[in-house]
C-alpha positions, 0 to 999 in steps of 0.5 A: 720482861727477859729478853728471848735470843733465838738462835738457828743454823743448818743443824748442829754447827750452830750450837758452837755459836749458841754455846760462846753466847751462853758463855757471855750471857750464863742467864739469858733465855735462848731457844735454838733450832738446828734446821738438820731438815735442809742441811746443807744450806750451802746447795740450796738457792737463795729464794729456797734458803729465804723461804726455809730461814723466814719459816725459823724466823717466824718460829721465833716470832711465835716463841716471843724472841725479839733478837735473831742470831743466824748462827750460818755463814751461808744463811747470813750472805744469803738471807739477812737483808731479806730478813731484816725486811719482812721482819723489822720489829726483830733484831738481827745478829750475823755470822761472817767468816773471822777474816778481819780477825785474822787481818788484825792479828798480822798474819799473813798467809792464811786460808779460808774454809767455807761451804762453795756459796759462801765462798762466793758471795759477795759478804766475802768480796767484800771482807777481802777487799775491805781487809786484805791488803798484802796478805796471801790468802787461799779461798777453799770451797769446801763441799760436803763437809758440813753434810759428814759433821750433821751426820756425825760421818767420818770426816777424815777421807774428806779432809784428805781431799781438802787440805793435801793439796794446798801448798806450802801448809806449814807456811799458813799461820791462820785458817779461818773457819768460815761455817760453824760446823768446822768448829768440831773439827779443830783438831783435825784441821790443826794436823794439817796446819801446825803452825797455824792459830784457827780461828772462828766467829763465835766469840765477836757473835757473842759479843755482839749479842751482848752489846746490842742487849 
């Protein structure tokens, strides 16, 4: 019997993740759930966030996935252990910010966006610790940004106030895109930045997938 992937973000940011896995796997069967309802997850609480992800998960469950992809920062941080948990007959794929990637790679000054509660969490502790040894790094909480891309907003006002500020832009040679909703934004955060390569999550994602199938 085929193995069925179901994949879940805050709405539509997730579908980038979905999209780097059909890519690795044209034929695997994959039910998706963009979760527009509480977007953003990133001002929800963590109880708050458990109940809403358990919910998708038991969607899933119905649905006859065995493998789980939380194609959201925030949710990972905040829920996967939780999930793992209530549902040990499951497996679980997260999402984490490239950071190591990016570390791999040499660069060394590069900055990191990503909604406020992931930016804090302890996942992001501890690639930071277990990663950066004499990089610059800038950690940008970036709020309501997420909200502007599920509604297909204007988005540009909003990156004004974001990255403007940050000095010395040319000098940041990676920008890690730590929510699945920036992906959309590539372009945009690249004229900011142009001497720098963005870099998401979604093909270690997919990857992962695949070796654990």
């Amino acid at each position: 019997m085929q193995k069925i992937i179901g994949v879940f973000d805050s709405g539509v940011g997730g579908k980038t993740t979905l999209a780097e896995i059909q890519k690795v796997l044209p034929d695997a069967k994959t039910v998706y759930f963009g979760d527009s309802k509480n977007c953003p997850y990133g001002e929800k609480s963590q109880n708050e966030l458990i109940k809403i992800t358990s919910e998708i998960v038991e969607r899933f469950t119905r649905a006859g996935a065995t493998m789980v992809v939380i194609a959201c920062n925030t949710a990972t941080t905040q829920c996967i252990k939780t999930l793992r948990e209530k549902f040990p007959g499951l497996t679980f794929v997260g999402t984490e910010p490239a950071l190591k990637i990016a570390c791999d790679r040499g660069y060394q000054n590069i900055l990191l966006m990503a909604t406020p509660v992931t930016i804090r969490s302890q996942q992001v502790a501890r690639l930071v610790e277990k990663n950066v040894t004499n990089q610059g790094l800038t950690l940008l909480p970036c709020a309501g940004l997420a909200e502007l891309v599920e509604a297909a907003a204007p988005v540009e006002a909003k990156l004004e106030e974001l990255l403007s500020p940050i000095p010395n832009r040319d000098k940041i040679d990676a920008v890690v895109l730590g929510c699945t909703h920036y992906v959309y934004l590539k372009p945009q955060i690249q004229s900011y930045f142009p001497n720098a390569e963005l870099i998401d999550g979604n093909s270690g994602v997919a990857k992962r997938v695949a070796s654990l199938l």
